[in-house]
N, C-alpha and C positions, 0 to 999 in steps of 0.2 A: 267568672264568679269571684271576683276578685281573689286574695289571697288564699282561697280552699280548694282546692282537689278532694272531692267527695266521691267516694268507693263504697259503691253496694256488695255487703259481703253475701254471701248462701246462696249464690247463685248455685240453683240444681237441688236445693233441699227440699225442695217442694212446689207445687203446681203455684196458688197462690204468689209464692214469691218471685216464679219466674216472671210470671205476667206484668207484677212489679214494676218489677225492675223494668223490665220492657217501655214500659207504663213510663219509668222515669226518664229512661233516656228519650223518649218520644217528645217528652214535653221540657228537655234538656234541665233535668233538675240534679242530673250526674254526669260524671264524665268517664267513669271508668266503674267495670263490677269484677269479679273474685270467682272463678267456677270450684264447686268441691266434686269430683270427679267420681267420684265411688257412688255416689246417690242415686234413689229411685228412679229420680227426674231431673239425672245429667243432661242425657240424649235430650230431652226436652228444649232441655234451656241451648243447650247447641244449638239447636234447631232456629231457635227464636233468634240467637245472635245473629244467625246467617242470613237469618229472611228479614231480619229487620235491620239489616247492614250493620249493626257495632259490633262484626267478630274483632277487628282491631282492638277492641278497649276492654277485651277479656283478658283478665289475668286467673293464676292460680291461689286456687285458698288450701291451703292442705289442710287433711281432716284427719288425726288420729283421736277424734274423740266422739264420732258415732257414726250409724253407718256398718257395711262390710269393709273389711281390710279388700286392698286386689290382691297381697301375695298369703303365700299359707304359715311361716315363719312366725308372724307377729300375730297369728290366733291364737298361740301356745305360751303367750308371754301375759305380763301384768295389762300390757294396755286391753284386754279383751276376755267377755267373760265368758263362761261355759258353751256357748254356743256359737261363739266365734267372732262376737259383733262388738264393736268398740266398745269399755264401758265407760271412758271418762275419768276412772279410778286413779289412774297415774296422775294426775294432775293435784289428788288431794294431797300429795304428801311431799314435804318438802326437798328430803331424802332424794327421792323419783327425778325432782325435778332438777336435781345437782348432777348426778352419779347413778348411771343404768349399766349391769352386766355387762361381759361383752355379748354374751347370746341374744344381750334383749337390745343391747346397741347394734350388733350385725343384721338381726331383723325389721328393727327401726329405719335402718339405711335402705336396706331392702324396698320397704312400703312407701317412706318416700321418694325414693328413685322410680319405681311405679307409676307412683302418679303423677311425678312429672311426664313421665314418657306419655301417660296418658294423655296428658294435657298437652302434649306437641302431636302428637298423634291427631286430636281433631283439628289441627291448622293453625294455632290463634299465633299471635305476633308478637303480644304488647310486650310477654318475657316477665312481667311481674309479679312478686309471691309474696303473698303473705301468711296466715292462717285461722284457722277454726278457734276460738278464744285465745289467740297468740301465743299460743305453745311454741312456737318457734324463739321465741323470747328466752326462753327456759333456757340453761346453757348445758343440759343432757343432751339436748332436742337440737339448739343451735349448732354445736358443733360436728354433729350428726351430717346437718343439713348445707355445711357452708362451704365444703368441697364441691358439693355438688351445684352450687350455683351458676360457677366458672366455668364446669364442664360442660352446661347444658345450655351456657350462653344466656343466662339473665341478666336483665340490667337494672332491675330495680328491687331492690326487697321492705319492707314497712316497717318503720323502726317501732321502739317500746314506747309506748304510750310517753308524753312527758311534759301533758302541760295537763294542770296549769302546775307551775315547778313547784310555787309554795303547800301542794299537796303529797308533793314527792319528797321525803327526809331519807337522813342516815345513809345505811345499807345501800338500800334501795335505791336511791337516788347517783350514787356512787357506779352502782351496777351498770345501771341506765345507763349513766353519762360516756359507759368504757365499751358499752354495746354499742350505743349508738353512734360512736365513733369509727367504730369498725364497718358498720354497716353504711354509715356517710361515704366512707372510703371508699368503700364497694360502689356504692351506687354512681360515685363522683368517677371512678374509671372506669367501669364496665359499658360506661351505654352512655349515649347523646340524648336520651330521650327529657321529654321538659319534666319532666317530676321527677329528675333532680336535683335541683333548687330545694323542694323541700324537705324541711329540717326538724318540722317539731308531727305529730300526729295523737289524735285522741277523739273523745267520742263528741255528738253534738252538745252535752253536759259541758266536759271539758273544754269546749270551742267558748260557751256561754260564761265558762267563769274567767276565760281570760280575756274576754271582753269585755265582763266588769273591772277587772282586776286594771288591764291596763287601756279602755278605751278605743282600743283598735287591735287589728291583728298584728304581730310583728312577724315579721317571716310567711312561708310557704305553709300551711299545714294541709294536711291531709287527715279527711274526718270521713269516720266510719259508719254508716248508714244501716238500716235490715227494715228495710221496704216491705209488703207484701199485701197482699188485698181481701178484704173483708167484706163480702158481700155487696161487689164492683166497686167497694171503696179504698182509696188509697190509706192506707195505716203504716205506722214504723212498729215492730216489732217492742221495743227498748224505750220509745219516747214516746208522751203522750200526745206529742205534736207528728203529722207525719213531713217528711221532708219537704213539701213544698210549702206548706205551712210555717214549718222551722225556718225556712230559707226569705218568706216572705215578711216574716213577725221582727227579725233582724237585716231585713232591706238589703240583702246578698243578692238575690234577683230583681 
């Protein structure tokens, strides 16, 4: 598919989506999907991987934003409400996402370590992580999570969003560039695997405007997908085009 590596995320979030997905790689319109490990319709989506041969192209999406936590630490914290179950809330404040307790950073470590273990637990191979609206981005959350990479033998992780640039300024842009550095690094020694070459990552919006902007892909990217089926039909979640459509409207297949 030329320059794209496209990653169906939510794998496990639901029936519909699993099928998806399935759906896509059958008709090779993906190459790789994202499992979130805590959900109703994990074991599902396991399931599908195995019988439909792509467990190799399963990676990890970590989900601290809904859902049941696996461990009991991080039900008692800001990420979760009265009844134990993600609320999301952390992510609204900017505070949160700089600088967390140590009590809520020790539980933090906790829930992601978890679900990594989880996610070697059912078998899979590919070793790649990203996450659930990319909290992992966040540098409370990153630095949480970047010890544990090493230890558990990953070789690729999904950098910050960062094209198309001229929508990226300031701060932000700054941040990006010193994250995504780190994680280039990472991904560049930890593992032989071909997806790391790539170097920019964003959604199928952001793929479209740097096509207008410069005429072609430059580099490797990696574009985030959310598949799922609407009444036996193939739909994207986020785009009003669904991926095979997307992929066909700009002549990538």
């Amino acid at each position: 598919m030329r320059e794209l590596l496209i990653n169906a995320d939510d794998f496990g979030i639901s029936l519909p989506v699993n099928r998806a997905i399935s759906y896509c790689f059958e008709k090779k319109l993906i190459q790789r999907t994202t499992l979130m490990v805590n959900m109703p319709h994990t074991e599902d989506a396991v399931e599908i991987a195995y019988c439909k041969g792509f467990e190799g192209k399963v990676g990890l999406h970590l989900n601290l934003v809904e859902g049941i936590p696996l461990t009991n630490a991080i039900r008692h914290t800001i990420f979760c409400d009265d009844n134990g179950y993600f609320n999301g809330n952390l992510f609204r404040s900017k505070k949160n996402m700089l600088l967390l307790s140590l009590r809520v950073r020790e539980a933090l470590s906790e829930e992601i370590e978890a679900q990594i273990l989880k996610y070697k637990q059912y078998g899979f191979t590919l070793m790649h992580i990203d996450s659930h609206h990319h909290f992992h981005t966040y540098p409370s959350i990153f630095f949480a999570l970047y010890p544990l990479l090493s230890k558990y033998n990953f070789m690729t992780i999904r950098l910050s969003r960062n094209i198309p640039q001229s929508d990226i300024k300031g701060f932000k842009l700054l941040y990006k560039k010193m994250l995504n550095k780190k994680m280039l690094s990472f991904n560049e020694n930890a593992q032989k695997a071909t997806q790391a070459n790539i170097t920019k990552f964003g959604s199928q919006k952001d793929v479209e405007k740097e096509l207008t902007q410069h005429k072609k892909i430059k580099g490797f990217i990696e574009v985030e997908v959310h598949p799922s089926m609407l009444n036996g039909v193939l739909i994207d979640l986020y785009n009003p085009l669904n991926i095979e459509e997307w992929l066909n409207k700009y002549d990538i297949i």
